[in-house]
C-alpha positions in Angstrom: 23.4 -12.5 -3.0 23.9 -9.6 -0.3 25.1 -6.5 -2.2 26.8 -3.5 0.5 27.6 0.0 -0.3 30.3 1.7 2.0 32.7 3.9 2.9 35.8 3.4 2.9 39.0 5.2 4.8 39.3 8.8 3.0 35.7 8.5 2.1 35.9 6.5 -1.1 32.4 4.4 -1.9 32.7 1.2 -2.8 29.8 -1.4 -3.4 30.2 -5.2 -3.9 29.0 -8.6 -2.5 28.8 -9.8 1.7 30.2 -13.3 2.1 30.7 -13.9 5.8 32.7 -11.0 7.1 34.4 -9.9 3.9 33.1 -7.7 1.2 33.7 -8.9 -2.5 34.6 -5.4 -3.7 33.2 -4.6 -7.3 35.2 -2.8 -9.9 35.6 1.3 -8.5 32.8 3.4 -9.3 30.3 0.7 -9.5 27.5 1.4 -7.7 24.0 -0.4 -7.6 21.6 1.9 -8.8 23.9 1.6 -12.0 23.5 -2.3 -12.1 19.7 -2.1 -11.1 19.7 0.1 -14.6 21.7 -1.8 -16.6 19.9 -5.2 -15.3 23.3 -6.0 -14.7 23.1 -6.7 -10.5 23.4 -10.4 -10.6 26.0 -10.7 -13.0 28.4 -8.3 -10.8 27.2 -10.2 -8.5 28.4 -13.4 -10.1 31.8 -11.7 -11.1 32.4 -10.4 -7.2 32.0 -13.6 -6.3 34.2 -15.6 -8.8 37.0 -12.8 -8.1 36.2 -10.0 -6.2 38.9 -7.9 -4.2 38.3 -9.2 -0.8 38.5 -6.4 2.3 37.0 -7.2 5.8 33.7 -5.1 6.6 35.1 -4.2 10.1 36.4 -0.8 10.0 33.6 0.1 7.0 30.7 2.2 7.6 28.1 0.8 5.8 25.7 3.1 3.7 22.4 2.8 2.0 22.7 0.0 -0.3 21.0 1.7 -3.0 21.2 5.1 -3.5 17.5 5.0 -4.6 16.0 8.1 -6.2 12.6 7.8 -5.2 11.1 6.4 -1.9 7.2 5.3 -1.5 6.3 4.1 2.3 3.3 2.1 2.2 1.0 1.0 5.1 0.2 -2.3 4.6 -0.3 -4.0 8.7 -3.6 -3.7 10.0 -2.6 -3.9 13.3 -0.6 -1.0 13.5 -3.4 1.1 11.8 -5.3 0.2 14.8 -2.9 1.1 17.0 -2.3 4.2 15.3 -6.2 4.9 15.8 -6.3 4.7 19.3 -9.0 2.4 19.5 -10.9 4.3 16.9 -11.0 1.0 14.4 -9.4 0.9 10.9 -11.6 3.3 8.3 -12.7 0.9 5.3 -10.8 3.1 2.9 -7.3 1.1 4.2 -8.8 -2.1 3.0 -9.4 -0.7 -0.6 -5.6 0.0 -1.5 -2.4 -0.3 -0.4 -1.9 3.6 0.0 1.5 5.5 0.6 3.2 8.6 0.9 6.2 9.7 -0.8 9.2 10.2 1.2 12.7 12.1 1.4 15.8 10.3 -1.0 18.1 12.5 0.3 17.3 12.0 3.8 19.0 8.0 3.1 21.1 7.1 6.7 23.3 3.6 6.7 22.8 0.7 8.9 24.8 2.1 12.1 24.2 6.2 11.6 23.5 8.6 14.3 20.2 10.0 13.6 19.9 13.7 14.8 16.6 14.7 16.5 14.8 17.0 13.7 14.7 20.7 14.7 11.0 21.1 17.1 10.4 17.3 17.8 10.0 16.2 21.0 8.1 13.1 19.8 10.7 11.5 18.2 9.9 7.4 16.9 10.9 4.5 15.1 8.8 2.3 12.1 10.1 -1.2 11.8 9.8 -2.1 8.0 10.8 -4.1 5.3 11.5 -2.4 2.1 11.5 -3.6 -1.6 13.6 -2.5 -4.0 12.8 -2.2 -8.0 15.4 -3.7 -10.2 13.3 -3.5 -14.1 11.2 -0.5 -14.2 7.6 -0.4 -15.8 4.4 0.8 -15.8 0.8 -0.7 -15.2 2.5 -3.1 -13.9 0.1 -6.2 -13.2 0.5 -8.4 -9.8 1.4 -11.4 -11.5 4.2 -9.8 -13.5 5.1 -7.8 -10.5 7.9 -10.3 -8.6 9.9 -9.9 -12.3 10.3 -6.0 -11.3 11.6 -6.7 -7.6 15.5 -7.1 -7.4 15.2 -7.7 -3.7 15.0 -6.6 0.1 16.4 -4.6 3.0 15.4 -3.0 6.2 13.6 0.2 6.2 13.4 2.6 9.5 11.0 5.4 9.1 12.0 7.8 11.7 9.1 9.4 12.6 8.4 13.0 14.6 5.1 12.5 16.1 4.4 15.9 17.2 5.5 17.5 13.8 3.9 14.7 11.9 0.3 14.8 13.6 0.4 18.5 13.3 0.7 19.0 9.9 -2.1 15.9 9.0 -4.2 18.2 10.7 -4.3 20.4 7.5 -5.3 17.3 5.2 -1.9 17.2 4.3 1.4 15.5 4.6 3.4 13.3 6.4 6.0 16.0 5.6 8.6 17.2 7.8 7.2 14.6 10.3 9.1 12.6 8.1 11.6 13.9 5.5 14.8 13.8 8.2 15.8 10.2 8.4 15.2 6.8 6.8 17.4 4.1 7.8 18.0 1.9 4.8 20.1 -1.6 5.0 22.5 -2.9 6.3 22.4 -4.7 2.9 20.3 -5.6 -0.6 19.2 -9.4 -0.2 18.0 -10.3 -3.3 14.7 -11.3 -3.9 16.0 -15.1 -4.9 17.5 -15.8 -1.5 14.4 -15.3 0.1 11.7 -18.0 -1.3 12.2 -20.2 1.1 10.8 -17.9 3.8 7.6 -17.5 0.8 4.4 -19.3 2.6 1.6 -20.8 1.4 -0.1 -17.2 0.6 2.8 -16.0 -1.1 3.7 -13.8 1.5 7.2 -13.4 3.1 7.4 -15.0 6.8 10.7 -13.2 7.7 10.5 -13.0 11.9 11.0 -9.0 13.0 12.2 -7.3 15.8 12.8 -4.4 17.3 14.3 -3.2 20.3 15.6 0.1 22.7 18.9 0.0 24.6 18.2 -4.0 24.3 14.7 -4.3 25.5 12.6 -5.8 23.3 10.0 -3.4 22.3 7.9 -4.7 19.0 7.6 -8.8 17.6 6.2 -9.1 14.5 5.9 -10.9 11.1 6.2 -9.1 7.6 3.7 -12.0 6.4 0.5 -10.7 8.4 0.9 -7.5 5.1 -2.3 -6.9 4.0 -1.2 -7.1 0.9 2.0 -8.8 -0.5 4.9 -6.9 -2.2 4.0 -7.3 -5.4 0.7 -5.6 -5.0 2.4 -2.9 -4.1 4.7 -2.8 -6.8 1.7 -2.9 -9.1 -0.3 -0.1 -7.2 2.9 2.0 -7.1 3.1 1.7 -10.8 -0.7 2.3 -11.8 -1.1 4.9 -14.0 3.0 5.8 -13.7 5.8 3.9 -13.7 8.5 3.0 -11.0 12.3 2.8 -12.1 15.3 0.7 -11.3 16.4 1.7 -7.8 12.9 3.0 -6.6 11.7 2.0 -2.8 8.6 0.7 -1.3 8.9 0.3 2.1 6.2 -1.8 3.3 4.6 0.3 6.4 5.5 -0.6 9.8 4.6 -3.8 11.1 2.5 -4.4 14.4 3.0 -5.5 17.7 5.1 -2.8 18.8 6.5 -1.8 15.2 6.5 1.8 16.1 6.4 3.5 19.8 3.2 5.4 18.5 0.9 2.3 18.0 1.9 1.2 21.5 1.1 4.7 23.0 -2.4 3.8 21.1 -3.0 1.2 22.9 -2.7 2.7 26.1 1.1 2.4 27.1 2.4 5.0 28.9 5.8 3.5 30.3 7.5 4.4 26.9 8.5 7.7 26.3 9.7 9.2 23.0 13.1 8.9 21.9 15.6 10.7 23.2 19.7 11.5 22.9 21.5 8.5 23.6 18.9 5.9 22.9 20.1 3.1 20.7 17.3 1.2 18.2 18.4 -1.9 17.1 16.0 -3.7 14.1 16.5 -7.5 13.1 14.8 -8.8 10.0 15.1 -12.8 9.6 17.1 -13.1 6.7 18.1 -9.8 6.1 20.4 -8.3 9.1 19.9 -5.8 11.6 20.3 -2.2 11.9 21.3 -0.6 15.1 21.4 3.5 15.2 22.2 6.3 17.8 19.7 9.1 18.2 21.7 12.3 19.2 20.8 15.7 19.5 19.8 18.0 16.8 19.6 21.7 15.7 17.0 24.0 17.4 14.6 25.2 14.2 15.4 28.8 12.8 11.9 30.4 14.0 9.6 31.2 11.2 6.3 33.3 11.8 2.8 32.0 11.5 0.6 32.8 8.8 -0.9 36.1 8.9 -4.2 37.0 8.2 -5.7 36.9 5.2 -5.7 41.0 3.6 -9.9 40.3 2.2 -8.6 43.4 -0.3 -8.9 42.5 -4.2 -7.7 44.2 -6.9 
C-alpha cells in the first residue's frame, strides 16, 4: 500500500491510500503517525481500500507522509564518502558502524515544495536518499528482528548548505544549520511489503535511483550498493535507546552523483551550486519522484563573533 498525507483546499489534512490517481481518503483526523502508534496502518489501509472516499490527487499538495517526530540521516554509500573526501580515501572508522546525525522534524517539506535558500548559503545541494520509516518501536533492537520494526519507505532529500555545513564541522561539531532548513520527505509511504520483490540475494533493496537538475541527469545510483542494509540501521539506531513509531532513518546519500558535493570531489567543476529557479527532480524505482523549486531566501539577521575570552576568575 501507498499511504499520502495532503492538503486539501482551505488547508484541511487529510491522509489515506494512492491507487492510480485517486486518493482513498481515511476517516478526518487520521493521520499516520497515529496508525504507526496504534499498529493500526495496514488495517486503515485495508478499510481505505474496501471503501475509502475517493478524491483525485490533482489539485492536492502533497505533504510529508509522516509527520515523524524524530529524524536520524545515516551514511551508509561508500562511494559518496569518497567523494566527499576529495580523494582523501574513506577513514576505517566508516566501516565500523553505520553512523548518523540527528536532523530537523520540523524542517519536513512535501514532495513538490519550494525550498528557500537558508539565510548565508551560497553552497546550496541536494542528497538523494531513501528513508525508512519505524512502524513498532523498541529498543536493542537485533538485526534479525529488525525488518518487524520497519513499516516501510519513501524518498528523503537532505538539502544540504555546503559552506555553512563545512564550517561548523570545523569545530568537531555538527552538521547543524548546514542542515536543519529542509528535508524533502515523500511523495508517499510504500510499505515495506510492496517492496520484496526488489530484495536481492544479499537482502538488500535494488530500487534504481535518480536524480536530476532542470532535467539533466545529474547522479545514477542503486540503494543496494548500502554498506549496510536497513535493518542494521534500525538496530544501530536503537542500541542502547529505543526508536518509536513514526521515527526516520534516512539512509545517507547514494553515489554516483547522489549529491553535487561528491561530484565537486571528484574534480567537477561544470556544476555550480544551487541556485533560485533550479528544479531537482528525484525518482526512486518503486517509490515515486519528488520534484522541488529552490527559491530565494531571507538574508541572516547578523550576529557578532565570539569575543575574547575575559582570563579574569572570580
Amino acid at each position: 500500500m501507498r499511504f499520502a498525507t495532503v492538503s486539501e483546499a482551505g488547508g484541511q489534512v487529510r491522509c489515506g491510500v494512492v491507487r492510480d490517481d485517486t486518493l482513498l481518503r481515511l476517516p478526518a483526523g487520521t493521520t499516520v503517525l497515529d496508525l504507526l502508534r496504534t499498529d493500526g496502518l495496514r488495517d486503515a489501509g485495508a478499510r481505505a481500500l474496501a471503501d475509502g472516499d475517493a478524491v483525485p490527487l490533482a489539485g492536492l499538495r502533497l505533504l510529508p507522509p509522516v509527520d515523524a517526530p524524530t529524524v536520524r540521516d545515516f551514511v551508509a554509500f561508500e562511494e559518496h564518502v569518497e567523494g566527499m573526501t576529495a580523494g582523501a580515501g574513506v577513514g576505517a572508522e566508516w566501516y565500523e558502524a553505520p553512523t548518523f546525525y540527528f536532523t530537523n522534524p520540523y524542517a519536513l517539506v512535501g514532495a513538490h515544495d519550494d525550498v528557500a535558500v537558508p539565510p548565508g548559503c551560497s553552497r546550496l545541494d541536494f542528497e538523494c536518499e531513501v528513508a525508512a520509516v519505524i512502524g513498532r518501536g523498541g529498543a536493542d533492537i537485533a538485526p534479525e528482528d529488525a525488518s518487524a520494526h520497519i513499516a516501510g519507505y519513501t524518498i528523503f532529500n537532505d538539502w544540504s548548505a555546503r559552506d555553512l555545513q563545512f564550517r561548523e564541522m570545523a569545530v568537531r561539531l555538527g552538521p547543524c544549520k548546514g542542515k536543519d532548513f529542509a528535508t524533502t520527505l515523500g511523495p508517499v509511504l510504500v510499505t515495506a511489503d510492496e517492496l520484496e520483490p526488489y530484495r536481492d540475494a544479499d537482502g538488500f533493496l535494488a530500487l534504481g535511483m535518480t536524480v536530476a537538475v532542470n532535467g539533466v541527469e545529474i547522479g545514477r545510483d542503486l540503494l543496494s550498493n548500502m554498506g549496510w542494509p536497513f535493518e542494521d540501521l534500525v538496530a544501530y539506531a536503537s542500541r542502547g535507546t529505543e526508536v518509536r513509531p513514526g521515527d526516520v532513518l534516512g539512509s545517507g546519500t547514494c553515489g554516483n552523483g547522489g549529491c553535487l558535493a561528491e561530484l565537486w570531489g571528484r574534480g567537477r567543476t561544470d556544476l555550480p551550486p544551487l541556485r533560485p529557479g533550479d528544479v531537482v527532480t528525484m525518482t526512486v524505482e518503486g517509490l515515486g519522484t519528488l520534484r522541488n523549486t529552490v527559491v530565494a531566501g531571507r538574508e541572516p539577521h547578523p550576529i557578532a563573533q565570539a569575543r575574547p575570552r575575559p582570563r579574569t576568575r572570580p
